[in-house]
ROVO-728777 format. One record per residue (C-alpha): residue in one letter; x, y, z. Coordinates in Angstrom, 2 decimals, padded with zeros to 5 digits. Example, Ala and Ser with C-alpha at 12.3 -4.5 7.8 and 13.67 -1.06 7.14 Angstrom:
<atoms>
<atom residu="A" xx="012.30" yy="-004.50" zz="007.80"/>
<atom residu="S" xx="013.67" yy="-001.06" zz="007.14"/>
</atoms>
This chain:
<atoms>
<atom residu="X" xx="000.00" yy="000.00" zz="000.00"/>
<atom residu="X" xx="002.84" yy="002.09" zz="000.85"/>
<atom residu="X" xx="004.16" yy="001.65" zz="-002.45"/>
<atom residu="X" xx="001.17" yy="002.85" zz="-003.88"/>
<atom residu="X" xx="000.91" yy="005.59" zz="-002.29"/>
<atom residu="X" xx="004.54" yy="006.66" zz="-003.24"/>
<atom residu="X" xx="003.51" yy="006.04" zz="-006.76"/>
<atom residu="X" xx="000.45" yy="007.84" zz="-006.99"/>
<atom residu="X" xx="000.24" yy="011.78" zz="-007.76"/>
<atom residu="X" xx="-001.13" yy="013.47" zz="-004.73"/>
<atom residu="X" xx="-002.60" yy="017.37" zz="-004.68"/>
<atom residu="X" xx="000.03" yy="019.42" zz="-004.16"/>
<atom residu="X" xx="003.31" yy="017.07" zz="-004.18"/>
<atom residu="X" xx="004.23" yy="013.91" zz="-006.74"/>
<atom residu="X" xx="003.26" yy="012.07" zz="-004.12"/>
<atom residu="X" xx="000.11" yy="010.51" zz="-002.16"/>
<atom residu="X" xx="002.63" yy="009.59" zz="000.64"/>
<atom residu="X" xx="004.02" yy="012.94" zz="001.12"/>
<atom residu="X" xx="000.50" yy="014.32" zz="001.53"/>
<atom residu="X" xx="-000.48" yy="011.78" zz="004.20"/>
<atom residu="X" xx="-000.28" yy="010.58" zz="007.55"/>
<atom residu="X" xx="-001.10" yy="007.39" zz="009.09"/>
<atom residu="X" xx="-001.91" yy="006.83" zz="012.32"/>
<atom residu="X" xx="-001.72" yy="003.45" zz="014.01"/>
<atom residu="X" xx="-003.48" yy="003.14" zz="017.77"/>
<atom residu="X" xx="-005.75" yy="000.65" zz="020.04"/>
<atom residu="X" xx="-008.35" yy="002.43" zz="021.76"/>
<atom residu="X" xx="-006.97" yy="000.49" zz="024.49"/>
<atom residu="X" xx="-004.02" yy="-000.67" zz="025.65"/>
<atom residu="X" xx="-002.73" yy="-004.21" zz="027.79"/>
<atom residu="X" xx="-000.40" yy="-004.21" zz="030.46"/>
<atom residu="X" xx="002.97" yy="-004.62" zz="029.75"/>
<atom residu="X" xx="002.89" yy="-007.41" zz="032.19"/>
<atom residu="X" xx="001.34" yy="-010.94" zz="032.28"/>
<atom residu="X" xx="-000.97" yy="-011.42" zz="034.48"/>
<atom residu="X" xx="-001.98" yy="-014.63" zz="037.22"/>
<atom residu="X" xx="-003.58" yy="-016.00" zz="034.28"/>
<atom residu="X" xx="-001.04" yy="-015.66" zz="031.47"/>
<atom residu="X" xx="-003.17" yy="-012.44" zz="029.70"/>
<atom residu="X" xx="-003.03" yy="-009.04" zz="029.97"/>
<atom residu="X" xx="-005.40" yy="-006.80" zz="031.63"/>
<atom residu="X" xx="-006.58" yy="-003.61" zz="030.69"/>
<atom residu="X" xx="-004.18" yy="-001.02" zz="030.63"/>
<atom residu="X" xx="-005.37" yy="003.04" zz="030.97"/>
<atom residu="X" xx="-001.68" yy="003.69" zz="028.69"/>
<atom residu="X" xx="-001.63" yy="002.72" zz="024.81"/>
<atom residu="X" xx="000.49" yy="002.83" zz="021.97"/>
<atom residu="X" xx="000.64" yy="005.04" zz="018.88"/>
<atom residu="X" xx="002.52" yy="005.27" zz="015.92"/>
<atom residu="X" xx="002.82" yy="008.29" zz="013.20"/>
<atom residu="X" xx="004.00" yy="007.64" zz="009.91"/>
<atom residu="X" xx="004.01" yy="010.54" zz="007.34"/>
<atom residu="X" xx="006.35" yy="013.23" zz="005.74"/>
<atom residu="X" xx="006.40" yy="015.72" zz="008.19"/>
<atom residu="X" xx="007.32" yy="013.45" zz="011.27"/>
<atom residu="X" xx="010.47" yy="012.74" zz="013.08"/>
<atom residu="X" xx="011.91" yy="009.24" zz="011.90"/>
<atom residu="X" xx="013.41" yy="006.83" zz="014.99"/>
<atom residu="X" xx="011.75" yy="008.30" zz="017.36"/>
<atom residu="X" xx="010.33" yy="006.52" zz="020.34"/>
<atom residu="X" xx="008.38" yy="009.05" zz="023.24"/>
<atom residu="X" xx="007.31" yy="008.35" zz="026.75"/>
<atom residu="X" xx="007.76" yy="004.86" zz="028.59"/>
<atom residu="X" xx="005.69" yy="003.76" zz="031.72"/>
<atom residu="X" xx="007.71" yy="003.12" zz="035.39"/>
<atom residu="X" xx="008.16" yy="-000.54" zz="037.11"/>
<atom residu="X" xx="004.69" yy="000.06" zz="038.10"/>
<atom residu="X" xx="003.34" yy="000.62" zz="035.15"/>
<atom residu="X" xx="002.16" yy="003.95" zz="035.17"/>
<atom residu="X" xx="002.54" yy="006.33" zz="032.20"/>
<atom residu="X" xx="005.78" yy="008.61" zz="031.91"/>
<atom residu="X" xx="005.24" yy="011.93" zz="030.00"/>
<atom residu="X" xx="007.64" yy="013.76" zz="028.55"/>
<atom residu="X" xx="009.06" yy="016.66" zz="026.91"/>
<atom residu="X" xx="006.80" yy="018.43" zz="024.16"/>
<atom residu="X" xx="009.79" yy="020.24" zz="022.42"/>
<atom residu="X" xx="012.14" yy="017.88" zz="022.92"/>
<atom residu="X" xx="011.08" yy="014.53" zz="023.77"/>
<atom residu="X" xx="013.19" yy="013.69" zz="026.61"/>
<atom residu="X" xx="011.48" yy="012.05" zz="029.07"/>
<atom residu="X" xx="010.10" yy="013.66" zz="032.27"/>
<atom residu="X" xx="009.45" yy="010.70" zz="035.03"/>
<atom residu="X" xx="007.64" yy="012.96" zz="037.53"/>
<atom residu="X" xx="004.92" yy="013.41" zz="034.34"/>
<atom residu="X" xx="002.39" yy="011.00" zz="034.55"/>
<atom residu="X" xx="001.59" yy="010.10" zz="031.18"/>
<atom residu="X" xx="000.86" yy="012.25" zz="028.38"/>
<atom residu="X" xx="-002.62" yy="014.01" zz="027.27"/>
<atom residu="X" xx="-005.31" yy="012.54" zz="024.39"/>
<atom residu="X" xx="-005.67" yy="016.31" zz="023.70"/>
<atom residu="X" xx="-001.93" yy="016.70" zz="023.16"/>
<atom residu="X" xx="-001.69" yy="013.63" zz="021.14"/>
<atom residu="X" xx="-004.75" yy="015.66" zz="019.25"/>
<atom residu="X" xx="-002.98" yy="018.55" zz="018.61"/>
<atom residu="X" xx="000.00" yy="016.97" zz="017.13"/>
<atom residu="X" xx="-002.12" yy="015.12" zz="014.39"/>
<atom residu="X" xx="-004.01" yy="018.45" zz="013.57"/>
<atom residu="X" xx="-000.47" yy="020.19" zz="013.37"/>
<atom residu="X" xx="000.31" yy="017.26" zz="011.24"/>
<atom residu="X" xx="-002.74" yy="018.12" zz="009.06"/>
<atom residu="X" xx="-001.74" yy="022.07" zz="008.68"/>
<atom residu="X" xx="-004.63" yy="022.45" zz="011.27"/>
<atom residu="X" xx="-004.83" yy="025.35" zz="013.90"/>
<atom residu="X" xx="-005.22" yy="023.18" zz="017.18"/>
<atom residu="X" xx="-006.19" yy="025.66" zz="019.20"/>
<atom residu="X" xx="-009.37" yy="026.30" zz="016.87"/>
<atom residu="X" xx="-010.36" yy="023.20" zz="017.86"/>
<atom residu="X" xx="-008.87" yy="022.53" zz="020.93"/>
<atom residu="X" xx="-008.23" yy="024.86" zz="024.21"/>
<atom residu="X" xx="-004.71" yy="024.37" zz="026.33"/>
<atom residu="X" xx="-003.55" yy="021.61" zz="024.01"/>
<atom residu="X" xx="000.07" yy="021.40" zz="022.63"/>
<atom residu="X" xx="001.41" yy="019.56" zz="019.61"/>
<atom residu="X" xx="004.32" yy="017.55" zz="020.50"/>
<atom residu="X" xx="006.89" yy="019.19" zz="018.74"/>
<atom residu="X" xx="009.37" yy="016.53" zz="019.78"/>
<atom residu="X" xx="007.52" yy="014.25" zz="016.68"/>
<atom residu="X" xx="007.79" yy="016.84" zz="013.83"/>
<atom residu="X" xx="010.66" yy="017.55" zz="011.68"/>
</atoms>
């Protein structure tokens, strides 16, 4: 599919890729850790993954501590920031409407983009 894209004329660029931006996500996530019963419980954290033009490549942001609870980190830079619990849906918002060449803050009050993701 990715191929495709690349191959395909987009609006303003040669390509469909370059004018698009994938987002991969649960609306859930599972513990990290097995539990009693050899699953994984429900988990208040998830995963996401950006793919597109305008994004940082190799980057991984966040973590969780030994007890499993969300580490945030640094918008602008990405470092991480262990007395940060987690990070915010409305940040993670944010950076995809940035991503789209979207105002966020018409759309969203007190979020911020994490700048840490785009090149």
């Amino acid at each position: 599919m990715l191929v495709k894209m690349a191959n395909t004329s987009g609006t303003q660029t040669d390509s469909l890729l370059a004018e698009t931006i994938i987002v991969v996500m649960s609306e859930m996530g599972r513990t990290p850790k097995f539990n009693a019963t050899g699953g994984r419980d429900h988990w208040s954290y998830t995963s996401v993954m950006l793919i597109g033009n305008d994004i940082a490549e190799g980057r991984s942001l966040g973590g969780y501590t030994e007890n499993f609870s969300g580490i945030g980190f640094d918008h602008r830079t990405g470092v991480l920031m262990p007395d940060t619990v987690g990070v915010s849906a409305f940040d993670f918002g944010a950076t995809v409407l940035t991503l789209a060449d979207m105002d966020p803050a018409s759309v969203l009050s007190n979020a911020r983009p994490f700048e840490g993701v785009l090149r």
